[in-house]
Residue frames relative to the residue before (quaternion, step in Angstrom):
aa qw qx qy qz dx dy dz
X 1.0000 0.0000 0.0000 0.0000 0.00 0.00 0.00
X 0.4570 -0.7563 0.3710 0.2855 3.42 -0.42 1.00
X 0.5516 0.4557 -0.4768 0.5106 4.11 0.88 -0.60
X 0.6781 0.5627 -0.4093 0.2367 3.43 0.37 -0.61
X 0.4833 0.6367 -0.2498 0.5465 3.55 2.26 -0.78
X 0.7398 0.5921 -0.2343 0.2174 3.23 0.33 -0.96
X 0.2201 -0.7556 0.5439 0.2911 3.70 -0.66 0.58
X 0.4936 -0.7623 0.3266 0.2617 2.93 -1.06 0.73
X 0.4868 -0.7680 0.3142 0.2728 3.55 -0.35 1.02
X 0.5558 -0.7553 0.2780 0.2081 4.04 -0.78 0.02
X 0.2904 -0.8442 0.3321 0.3045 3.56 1.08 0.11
X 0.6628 -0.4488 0.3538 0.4838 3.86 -1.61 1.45
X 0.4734 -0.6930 0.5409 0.0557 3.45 -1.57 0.77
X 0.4008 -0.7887 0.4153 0.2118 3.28 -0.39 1.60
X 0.6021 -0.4865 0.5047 0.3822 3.87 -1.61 0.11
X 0.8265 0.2760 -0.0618 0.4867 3.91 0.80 -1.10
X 0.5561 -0.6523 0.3664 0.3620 3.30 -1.32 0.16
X 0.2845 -0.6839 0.4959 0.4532 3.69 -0.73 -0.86
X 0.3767 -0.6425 0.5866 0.3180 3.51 -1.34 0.62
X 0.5603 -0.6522 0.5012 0.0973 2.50 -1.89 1.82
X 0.7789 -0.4188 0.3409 0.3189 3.85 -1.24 1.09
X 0.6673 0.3527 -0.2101 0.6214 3.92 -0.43 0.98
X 0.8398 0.4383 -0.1976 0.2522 3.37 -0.07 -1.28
X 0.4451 -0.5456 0.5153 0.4886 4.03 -0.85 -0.13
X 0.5410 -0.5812 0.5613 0.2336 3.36 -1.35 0.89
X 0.5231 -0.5531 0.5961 0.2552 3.28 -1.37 0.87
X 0.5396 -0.5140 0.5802 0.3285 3.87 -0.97 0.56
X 0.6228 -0.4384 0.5714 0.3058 3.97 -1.12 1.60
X 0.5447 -0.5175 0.6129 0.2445 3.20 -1.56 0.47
X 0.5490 -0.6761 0.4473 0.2036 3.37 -1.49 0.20
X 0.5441 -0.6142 0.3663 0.4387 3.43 -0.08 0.75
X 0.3099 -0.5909 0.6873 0.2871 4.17 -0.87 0.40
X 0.8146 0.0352 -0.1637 0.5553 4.18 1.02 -0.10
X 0.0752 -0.8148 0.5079 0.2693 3.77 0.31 -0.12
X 0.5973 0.4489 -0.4645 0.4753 3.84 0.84 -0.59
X 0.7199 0.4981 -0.3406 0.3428 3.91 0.42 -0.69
X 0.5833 0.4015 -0.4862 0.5120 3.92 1.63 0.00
X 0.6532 -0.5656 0.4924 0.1045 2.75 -1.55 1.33
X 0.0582 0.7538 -0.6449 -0.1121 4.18 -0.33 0.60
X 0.4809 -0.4701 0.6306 0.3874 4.18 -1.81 0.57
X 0.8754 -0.3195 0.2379 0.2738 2.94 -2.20 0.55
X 0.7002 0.5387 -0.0440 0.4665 3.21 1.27 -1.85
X 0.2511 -0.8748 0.2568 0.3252 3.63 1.61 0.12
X 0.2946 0.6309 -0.6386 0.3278 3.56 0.21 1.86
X 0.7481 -0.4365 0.3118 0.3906 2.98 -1.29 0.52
X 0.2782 -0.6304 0.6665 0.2846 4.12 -0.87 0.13
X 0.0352 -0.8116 0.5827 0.0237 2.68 -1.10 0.83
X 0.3836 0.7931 -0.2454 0.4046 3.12 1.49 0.05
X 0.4664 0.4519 -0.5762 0.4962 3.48 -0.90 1.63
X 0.6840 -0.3872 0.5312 0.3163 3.23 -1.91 0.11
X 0.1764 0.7123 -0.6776 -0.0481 4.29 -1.04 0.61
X 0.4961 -0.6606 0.5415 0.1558 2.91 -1.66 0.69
X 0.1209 -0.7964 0.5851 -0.0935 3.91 -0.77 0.48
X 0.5959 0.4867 -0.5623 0.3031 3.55 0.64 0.21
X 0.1606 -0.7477 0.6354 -0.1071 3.63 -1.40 0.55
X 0.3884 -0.7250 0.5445 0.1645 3.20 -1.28 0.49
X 0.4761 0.6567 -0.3465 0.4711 3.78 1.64 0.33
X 0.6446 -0.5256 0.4958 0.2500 3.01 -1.17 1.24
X 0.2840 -0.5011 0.6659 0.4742 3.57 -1.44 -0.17
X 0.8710 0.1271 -0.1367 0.4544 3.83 0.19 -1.08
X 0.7239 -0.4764 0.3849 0.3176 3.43 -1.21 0.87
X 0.5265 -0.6539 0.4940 0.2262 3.73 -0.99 1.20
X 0.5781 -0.7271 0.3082 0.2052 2.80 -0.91 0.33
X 0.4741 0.6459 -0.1285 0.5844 2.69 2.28 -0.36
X 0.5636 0.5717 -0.1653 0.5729 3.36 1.73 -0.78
X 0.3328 0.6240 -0.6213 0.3375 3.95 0.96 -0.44
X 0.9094 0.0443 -0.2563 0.3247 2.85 -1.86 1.29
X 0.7064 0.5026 -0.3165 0.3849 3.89 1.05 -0.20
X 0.0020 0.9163 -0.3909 -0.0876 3.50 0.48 0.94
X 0.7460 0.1432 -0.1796 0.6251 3.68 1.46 0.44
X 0.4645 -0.6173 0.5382 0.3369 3.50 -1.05 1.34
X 0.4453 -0.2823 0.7730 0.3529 3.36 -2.36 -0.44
X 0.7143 -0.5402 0.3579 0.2644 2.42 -1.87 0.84
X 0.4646 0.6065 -0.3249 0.5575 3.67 1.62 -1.12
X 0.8001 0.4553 -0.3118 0.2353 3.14 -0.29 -1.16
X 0.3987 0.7349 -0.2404 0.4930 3.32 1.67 -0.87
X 0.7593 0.3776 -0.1516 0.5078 3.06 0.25 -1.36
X 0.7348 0.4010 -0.3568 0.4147 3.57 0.43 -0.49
X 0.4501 0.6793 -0.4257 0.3935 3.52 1.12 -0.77
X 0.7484 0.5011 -0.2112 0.3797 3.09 0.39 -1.74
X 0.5750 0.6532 -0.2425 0.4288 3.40 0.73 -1.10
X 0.8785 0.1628 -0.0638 0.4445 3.26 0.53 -1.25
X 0.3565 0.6287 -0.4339 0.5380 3.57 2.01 0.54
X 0.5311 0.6438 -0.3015 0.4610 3.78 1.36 -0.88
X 0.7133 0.4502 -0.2635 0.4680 3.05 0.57 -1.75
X 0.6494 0.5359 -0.4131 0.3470 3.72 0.28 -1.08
X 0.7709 0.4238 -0.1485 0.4518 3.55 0.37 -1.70
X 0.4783 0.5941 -0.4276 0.4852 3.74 1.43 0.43
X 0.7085 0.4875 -0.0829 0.5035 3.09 1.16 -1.34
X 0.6096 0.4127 -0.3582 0.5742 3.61 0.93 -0.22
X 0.7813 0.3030 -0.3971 0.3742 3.64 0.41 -0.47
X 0.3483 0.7698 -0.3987 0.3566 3.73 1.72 0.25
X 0.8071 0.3232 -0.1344 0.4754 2.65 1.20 -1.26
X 0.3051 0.6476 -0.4871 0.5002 3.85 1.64 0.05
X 0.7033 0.4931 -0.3327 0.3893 3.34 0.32 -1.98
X 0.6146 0.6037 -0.3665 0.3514 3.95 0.54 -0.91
X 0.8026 0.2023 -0.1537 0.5397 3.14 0.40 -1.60
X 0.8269 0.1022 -0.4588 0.3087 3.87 -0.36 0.55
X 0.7426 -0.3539 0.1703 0.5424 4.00 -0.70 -0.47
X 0.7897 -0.3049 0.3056 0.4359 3.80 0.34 0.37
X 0.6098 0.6451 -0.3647 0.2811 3.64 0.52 -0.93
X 0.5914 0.5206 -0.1196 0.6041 3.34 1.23 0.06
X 0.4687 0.5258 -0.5965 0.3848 4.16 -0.58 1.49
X 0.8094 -0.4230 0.2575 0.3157 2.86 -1.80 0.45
X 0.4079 0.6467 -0.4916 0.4167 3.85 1.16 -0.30
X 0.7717 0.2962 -0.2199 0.5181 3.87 0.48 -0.55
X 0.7233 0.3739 -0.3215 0.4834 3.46 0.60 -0.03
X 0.3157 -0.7893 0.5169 0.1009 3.99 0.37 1.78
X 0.3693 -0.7648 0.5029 0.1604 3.55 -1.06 -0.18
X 0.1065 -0.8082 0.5682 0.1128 3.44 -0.13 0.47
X 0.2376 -0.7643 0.4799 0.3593 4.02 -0.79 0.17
X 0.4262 -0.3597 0.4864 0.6726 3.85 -1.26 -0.84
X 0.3975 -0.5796 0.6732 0.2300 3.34 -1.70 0.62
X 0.7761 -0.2427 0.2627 0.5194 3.27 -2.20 -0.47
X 0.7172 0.4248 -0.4849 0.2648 4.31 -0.10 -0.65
X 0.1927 -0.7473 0.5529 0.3142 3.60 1.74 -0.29
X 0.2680 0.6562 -0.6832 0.1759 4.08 0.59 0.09
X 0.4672 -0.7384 0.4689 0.1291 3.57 -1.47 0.85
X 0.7654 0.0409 -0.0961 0.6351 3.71 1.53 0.08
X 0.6651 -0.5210 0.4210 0.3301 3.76 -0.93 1.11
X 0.7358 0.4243 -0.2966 0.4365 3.39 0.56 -1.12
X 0.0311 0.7779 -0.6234 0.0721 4.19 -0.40 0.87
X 0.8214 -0.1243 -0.3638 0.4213 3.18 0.83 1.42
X 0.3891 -0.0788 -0.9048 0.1540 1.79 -2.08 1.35
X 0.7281 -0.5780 0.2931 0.2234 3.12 -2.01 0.98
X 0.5198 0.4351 -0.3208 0.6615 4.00 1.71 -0.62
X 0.6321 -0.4199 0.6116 0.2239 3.94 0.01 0.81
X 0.7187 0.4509 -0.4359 0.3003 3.78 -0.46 -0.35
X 0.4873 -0.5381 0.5228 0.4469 3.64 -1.04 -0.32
X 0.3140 -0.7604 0.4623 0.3309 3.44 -0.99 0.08
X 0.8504 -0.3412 0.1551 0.3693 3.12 -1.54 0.65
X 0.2033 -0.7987 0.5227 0.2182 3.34 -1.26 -0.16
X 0.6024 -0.6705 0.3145 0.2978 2.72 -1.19 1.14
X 0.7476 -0.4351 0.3911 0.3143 3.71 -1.35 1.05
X 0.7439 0.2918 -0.3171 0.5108 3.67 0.74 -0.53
X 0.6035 0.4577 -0.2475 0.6042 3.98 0.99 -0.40
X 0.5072 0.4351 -0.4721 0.5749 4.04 0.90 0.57
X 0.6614 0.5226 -0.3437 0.4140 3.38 0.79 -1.24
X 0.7618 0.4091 -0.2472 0.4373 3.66 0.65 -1.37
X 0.6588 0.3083 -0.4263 0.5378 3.70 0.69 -0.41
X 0.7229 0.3275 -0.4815 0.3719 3.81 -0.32 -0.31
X 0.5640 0.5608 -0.4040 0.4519 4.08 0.99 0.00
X 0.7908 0.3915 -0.2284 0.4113 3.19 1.60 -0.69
X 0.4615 0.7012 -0.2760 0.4681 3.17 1.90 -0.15
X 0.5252 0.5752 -0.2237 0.5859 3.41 1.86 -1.07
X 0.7435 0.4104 -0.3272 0.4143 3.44 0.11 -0.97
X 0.5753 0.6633 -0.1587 0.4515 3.25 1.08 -0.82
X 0.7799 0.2790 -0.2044 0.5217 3.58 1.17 -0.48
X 0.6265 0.5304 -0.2734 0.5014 3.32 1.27 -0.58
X 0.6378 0.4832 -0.1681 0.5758 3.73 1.52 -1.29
X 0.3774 0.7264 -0.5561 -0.1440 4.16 0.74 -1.11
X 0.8642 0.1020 -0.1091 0.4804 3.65 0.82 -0.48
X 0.0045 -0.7075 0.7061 -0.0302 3.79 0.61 0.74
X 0.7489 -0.3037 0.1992 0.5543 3.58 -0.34 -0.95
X 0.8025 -0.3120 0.1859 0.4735 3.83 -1.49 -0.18
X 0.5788 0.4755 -0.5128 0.4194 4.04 0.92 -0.06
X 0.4201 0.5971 -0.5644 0.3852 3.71 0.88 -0.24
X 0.8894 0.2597 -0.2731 0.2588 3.39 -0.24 -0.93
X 0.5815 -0.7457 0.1914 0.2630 3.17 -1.46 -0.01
X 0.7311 -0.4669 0.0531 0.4947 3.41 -0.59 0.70
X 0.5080 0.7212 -0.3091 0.3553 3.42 1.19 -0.52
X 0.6667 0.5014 -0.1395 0.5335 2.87 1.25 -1.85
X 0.8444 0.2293 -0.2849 0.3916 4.03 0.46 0.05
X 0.5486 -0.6720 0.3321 0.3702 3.01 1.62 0.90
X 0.2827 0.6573 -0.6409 0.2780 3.84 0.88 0.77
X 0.8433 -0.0650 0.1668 0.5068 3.59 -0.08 -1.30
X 0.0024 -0.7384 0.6580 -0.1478 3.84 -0.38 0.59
X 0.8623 0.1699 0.1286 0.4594 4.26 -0.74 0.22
X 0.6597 0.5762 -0.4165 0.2437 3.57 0.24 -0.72
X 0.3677 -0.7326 0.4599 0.3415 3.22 1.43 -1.24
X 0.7430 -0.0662 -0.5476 -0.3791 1.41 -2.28 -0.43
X 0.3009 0.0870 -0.9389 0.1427 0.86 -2.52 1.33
X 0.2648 -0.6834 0.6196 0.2812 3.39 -0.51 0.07
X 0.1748 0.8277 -0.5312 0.0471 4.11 0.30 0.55
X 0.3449 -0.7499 0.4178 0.3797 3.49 0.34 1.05
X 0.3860 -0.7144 0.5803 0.0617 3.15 -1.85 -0.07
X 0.6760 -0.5915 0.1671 0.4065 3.56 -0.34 1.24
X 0.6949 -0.1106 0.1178 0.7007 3.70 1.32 -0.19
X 0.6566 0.4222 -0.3837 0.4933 2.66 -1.90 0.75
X 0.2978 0.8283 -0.4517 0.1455 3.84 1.35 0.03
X 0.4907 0.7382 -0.4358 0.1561 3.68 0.39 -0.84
X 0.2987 -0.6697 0.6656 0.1389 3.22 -1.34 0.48
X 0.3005 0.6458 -0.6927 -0.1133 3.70 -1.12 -0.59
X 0.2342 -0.6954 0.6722 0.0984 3.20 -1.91 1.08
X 0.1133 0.7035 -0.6890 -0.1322 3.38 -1.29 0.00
X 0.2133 -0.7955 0.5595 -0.0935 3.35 -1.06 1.21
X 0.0270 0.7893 -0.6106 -0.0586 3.65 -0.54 1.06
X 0.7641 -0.2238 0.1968 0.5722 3.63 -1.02 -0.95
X 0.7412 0.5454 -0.0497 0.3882 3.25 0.84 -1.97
X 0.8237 0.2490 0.1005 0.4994 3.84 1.34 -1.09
X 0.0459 -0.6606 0.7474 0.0536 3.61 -0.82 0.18
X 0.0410 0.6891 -0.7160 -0.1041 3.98 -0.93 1.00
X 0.4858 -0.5760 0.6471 0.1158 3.37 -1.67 0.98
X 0.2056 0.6341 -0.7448 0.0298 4.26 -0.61 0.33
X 0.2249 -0.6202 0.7468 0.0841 3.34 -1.71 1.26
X 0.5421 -0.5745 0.5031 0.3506 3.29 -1.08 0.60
X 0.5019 0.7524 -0.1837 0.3850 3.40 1.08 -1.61
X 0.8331 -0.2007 0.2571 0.4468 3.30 -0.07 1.29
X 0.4609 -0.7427 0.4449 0.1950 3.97 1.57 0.78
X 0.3403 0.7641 -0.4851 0.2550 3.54 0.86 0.78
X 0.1226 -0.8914 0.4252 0.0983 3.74 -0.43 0.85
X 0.0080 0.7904 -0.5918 -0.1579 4.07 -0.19 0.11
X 0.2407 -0.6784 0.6930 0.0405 3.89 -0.95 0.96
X 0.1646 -0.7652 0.6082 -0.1324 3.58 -0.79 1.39
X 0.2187 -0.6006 0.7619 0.1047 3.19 -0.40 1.35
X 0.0023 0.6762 -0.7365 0.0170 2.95 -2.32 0.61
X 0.4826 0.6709 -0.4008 0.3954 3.34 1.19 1.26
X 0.4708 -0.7530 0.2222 0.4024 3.39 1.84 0.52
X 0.1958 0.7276 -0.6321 0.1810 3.74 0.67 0.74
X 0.3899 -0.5691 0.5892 0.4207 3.72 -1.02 0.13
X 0.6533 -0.4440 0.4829 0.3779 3.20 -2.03 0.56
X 0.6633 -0.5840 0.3211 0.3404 3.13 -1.86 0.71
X 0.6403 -0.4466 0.1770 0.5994 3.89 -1.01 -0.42
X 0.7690 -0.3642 0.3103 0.4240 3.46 -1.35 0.04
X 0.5842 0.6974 -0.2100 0.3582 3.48 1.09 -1.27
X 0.5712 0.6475 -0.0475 0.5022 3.26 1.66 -2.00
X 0.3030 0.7443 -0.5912 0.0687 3.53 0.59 1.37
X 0.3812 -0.7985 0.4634 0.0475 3.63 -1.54 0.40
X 0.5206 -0.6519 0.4203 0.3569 3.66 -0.38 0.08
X 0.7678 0.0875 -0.1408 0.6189 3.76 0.76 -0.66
X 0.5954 -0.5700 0.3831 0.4170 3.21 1.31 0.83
X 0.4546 -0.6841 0.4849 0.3003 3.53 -1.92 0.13
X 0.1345 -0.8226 0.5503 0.0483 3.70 -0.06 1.27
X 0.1069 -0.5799 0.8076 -0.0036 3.36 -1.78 1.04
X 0.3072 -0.7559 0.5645 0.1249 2.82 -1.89 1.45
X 0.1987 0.7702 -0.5940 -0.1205 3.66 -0.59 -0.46
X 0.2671 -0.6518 0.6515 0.2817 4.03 -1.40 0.30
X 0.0842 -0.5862 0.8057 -0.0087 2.60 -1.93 1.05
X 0.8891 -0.1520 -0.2120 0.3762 2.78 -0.21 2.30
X 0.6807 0.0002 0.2363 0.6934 3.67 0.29 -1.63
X 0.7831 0.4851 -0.0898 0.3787 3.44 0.73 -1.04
X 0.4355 -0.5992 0.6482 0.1763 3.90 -0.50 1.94
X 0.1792 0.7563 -0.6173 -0.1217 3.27 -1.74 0.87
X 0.1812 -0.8753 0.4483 0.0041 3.29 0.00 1.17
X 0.1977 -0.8035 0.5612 -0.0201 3.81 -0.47 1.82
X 0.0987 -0.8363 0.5394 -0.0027 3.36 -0.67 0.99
X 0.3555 0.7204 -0.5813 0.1290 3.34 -0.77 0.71
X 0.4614 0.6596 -0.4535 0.3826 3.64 -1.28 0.32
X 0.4374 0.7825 -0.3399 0.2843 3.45 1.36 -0.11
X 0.3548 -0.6887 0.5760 0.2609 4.26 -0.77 1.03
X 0.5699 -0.6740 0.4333 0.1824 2.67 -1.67 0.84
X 0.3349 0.6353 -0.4755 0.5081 3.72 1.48 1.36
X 0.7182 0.3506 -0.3786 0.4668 3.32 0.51 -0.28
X 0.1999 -0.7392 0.6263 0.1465 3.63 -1.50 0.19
X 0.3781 0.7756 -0.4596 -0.2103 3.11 -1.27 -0.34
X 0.7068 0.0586 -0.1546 0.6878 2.81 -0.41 1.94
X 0.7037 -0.3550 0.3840 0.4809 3.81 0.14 0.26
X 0.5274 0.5072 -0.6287 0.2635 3.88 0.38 0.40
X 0.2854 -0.8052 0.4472 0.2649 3.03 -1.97 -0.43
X 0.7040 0.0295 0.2567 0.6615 3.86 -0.56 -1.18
X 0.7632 0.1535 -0.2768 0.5634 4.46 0.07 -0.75
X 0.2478 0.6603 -0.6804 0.1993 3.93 0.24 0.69
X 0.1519 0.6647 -0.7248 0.0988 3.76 -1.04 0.71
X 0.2844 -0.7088 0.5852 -0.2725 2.48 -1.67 2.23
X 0.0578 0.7466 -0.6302 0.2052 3.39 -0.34 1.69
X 0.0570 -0.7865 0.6145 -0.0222 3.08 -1.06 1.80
X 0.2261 -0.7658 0.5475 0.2504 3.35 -1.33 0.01
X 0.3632 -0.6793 0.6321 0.0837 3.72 -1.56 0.37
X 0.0862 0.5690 -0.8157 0.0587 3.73 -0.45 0.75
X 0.0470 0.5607 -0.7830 -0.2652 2.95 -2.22 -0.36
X 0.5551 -0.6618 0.4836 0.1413 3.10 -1.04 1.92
X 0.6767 -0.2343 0.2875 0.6360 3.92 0.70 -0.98
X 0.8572 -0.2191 0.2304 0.4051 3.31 -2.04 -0.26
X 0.8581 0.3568 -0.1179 0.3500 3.73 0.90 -0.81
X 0.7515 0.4730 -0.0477 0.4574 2.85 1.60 -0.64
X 0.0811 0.9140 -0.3906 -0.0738 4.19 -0.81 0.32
X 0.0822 -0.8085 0.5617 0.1550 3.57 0.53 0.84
X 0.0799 0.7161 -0.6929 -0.0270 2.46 -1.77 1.46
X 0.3066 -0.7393 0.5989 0.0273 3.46 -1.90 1.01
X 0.1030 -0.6673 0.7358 0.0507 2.99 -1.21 0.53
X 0.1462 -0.7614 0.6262 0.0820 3.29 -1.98 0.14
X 0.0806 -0.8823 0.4623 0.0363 4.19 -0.04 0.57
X 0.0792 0.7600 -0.6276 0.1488 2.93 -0.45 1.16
X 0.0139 -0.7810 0.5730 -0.2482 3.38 -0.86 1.92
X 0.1954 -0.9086 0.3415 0.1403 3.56 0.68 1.01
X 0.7500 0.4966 -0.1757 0.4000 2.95 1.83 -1.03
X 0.5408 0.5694 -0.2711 0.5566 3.14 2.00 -0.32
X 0.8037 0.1930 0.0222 0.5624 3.66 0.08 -1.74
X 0.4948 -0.5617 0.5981 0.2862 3.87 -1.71 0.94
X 0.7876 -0.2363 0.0285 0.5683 3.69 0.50 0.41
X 0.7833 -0.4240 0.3195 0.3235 2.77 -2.18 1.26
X 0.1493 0.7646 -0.6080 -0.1530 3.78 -1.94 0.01
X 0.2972 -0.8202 0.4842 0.0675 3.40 -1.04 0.72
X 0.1364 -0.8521 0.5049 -0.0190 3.35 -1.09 0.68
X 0.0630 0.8319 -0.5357 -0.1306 3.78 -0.30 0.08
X 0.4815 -0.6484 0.5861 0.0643 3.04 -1.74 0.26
X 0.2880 0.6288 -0.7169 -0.0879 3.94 -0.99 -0.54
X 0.5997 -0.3523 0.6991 -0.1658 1.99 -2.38 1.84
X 0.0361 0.8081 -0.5874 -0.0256 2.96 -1.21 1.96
X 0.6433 -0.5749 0.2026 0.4632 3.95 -0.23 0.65
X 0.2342 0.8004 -0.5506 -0.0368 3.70 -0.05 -0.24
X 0.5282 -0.7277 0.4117 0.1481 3.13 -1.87 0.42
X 0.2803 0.7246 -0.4425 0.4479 3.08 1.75 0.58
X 0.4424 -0.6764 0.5695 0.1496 3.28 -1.64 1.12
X 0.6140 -0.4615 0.5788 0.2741 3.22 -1.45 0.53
X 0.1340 -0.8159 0.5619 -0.0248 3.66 -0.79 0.94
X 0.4470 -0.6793 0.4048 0.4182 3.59 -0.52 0.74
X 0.0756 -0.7941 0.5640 0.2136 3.71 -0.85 0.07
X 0.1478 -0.7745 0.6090 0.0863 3.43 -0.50 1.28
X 0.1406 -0.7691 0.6199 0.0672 3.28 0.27 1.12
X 0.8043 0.3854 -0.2282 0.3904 3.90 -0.06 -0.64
X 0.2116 -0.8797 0.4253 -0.0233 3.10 0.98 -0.07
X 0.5845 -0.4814 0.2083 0.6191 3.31 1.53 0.77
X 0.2544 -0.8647 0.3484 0.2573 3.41 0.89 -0.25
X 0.1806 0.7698 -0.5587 0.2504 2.48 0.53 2.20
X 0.2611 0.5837 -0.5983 0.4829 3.68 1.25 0.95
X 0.7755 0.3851 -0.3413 0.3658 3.89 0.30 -0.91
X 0.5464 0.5866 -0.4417 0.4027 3.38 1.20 -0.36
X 0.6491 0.5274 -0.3350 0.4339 3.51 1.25 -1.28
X 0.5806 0.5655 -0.4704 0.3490 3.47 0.69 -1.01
X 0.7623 0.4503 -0.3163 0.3407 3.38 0.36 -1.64
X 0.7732 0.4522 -0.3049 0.3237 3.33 0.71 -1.00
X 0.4527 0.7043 -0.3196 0.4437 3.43 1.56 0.00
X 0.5955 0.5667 -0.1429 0.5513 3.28 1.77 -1.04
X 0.6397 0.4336 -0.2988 0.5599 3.47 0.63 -1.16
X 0.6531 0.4037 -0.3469 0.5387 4.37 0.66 -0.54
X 0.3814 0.5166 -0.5697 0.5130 4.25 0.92 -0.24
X 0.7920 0.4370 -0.2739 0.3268 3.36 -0.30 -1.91
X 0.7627 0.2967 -0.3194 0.4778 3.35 -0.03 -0.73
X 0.4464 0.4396 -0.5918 0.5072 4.00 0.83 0.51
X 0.6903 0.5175 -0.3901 0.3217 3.38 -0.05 -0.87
């Protein structure tokens, strides 16, 4: 199944940092126009419309990149260039090994913007995630094993991507190689979230109820909105121990922000803090540019006859062997 090939991709690169888990937030950027952001009856920002997020940035700094946390302007320009060239060549060779359905027509581009910053993630200071904790090495490399020795037993082998459960939605919101869209709607009472990605939706209360019980666990987790000032904040926790990201688990908590910069523009952040997973919290951001492109259904499953192929592709391994 081809999402299942794919690496995920990094998302357009924000002007500011995010504030790290614990701390007082830094004051929302400043609008680049304030008369041209749009505010709802009830006078909060609008946030409401379709945004775009695809890019050609890493979430975490290359390795080759150690110590360079923002291109030149040149350099920019070459990055891109030769980030093009690569992700031509990888789908050349996609395009070989299955029937074509697969090229660079579906896979937009995003560029480095004005912060030229070399990875989404702008803390910790080396761009990278941080370590994991000794007990979260154990569970992902036990599950990485099982995973190679198991790849298709039946449809829980694979991964969530691969059966079109959850792919992009977040949080995080970490784009994906295509399929990038966002759409918000936002009333007094709510703020819904629709990813194109696999048609995933998240409904944000923003009337201060307290999160559900502990017990009460969720796929995109249980989010509460609330503004502090110009600036959606959306706390997430409540999250099962099926999802991952990156080596989190079951105590992942996920605080994003919303600015809208002006008429065109939307920085978003996010921050993770997972005590049992990572040796300390990290944060990344993003900005979201408006576009008029529609929201497209994704029938990822497709009756799920990709999983039928998978398995039965498996069940012909075995009897090679």
């Amino acid at each position: 199944m081809l999402i299942g090939r794919l690496a995920v991709a990094g998302a357009v690169l924000t002007l500011t940092p995010a504030h790290a888990v614990g701390q007082t937030p830094e004051p929302a950027p400043k609008t680049t126009n304030p008369s041209a952001a749009p505010r709802t009856p009830d006078g909060h920002p609008d946030l409401q419309g379709v945004w775009a997020n695809s890019t050609i940035t890493p979430l975490q700094r290359p390795k080759e990149l150690a110590g360079k946390e923002v291109f030149t302007e040149a350099e920019a320009a070459e990055y891109e260039t030769h980030a093009l060239e690569r992700e031509r060549e990888q789908l050349g060779k996609l395009e070989d090994e299955t029937s074509g359905e697969l090229n660079e027509i579906w896979s937009p581009q995003g560029k480095v913007v004005a912060s030229r910053r070399t990875s989404l993630i702008v803390d910790p200071p080396d761009g990278r995630i941080p370590l994991l904790t000794p007990e979260a090495q154990k569970r992902t490399a036990a599950a990485s094993e099982s995973r190679r020795l198991h790849p298709t037993d039946g449809p829980e082998s694979l991964l969530l991507r691969e059966r079109c459960v959850l792919w992009g939605a977040g949080p995080p919101m970490i784009p994906v190689p295509y399929n990038q869209n966002v759409q918000i709607v936002q009333t007094r009472d709510y703020v819904m979230i629709l990813n194109e990605m696999i048609h995933d939706v998240r409904v944000i209360p923003l009337d201060g109820r307290p999160h559900l019980p502990q017990p009460v666990r969720q796929w995109k987790g249980d989010p509460r909105g609330r503004w502090d000032g110009d600036t959606l904040v959306v706390d997430s926790t409540n999250f099962t121990d099926k999802t991952t990201l990156n080596g989190s688990d079951d105590a992942l908590h996920v605080v994003e922000r919303f600015t809208r910069l002006d008429a065109r523009n939307l920085l978003y952040e996010f921050v993770i803090d997972d005590p049992t997973a990572f040796t300390k919290p990290w944060s990344g951001a993003i900005s979201m540019s408006a576009t008029e492109d529609r929201i497209f259904e994704y029938a990822c499953h497709e009756a799920n006859y990709s999983i039928v192929g998978i398995l039965r592709g498996g069940r012909a391994a075995e009897k090679e062997r």
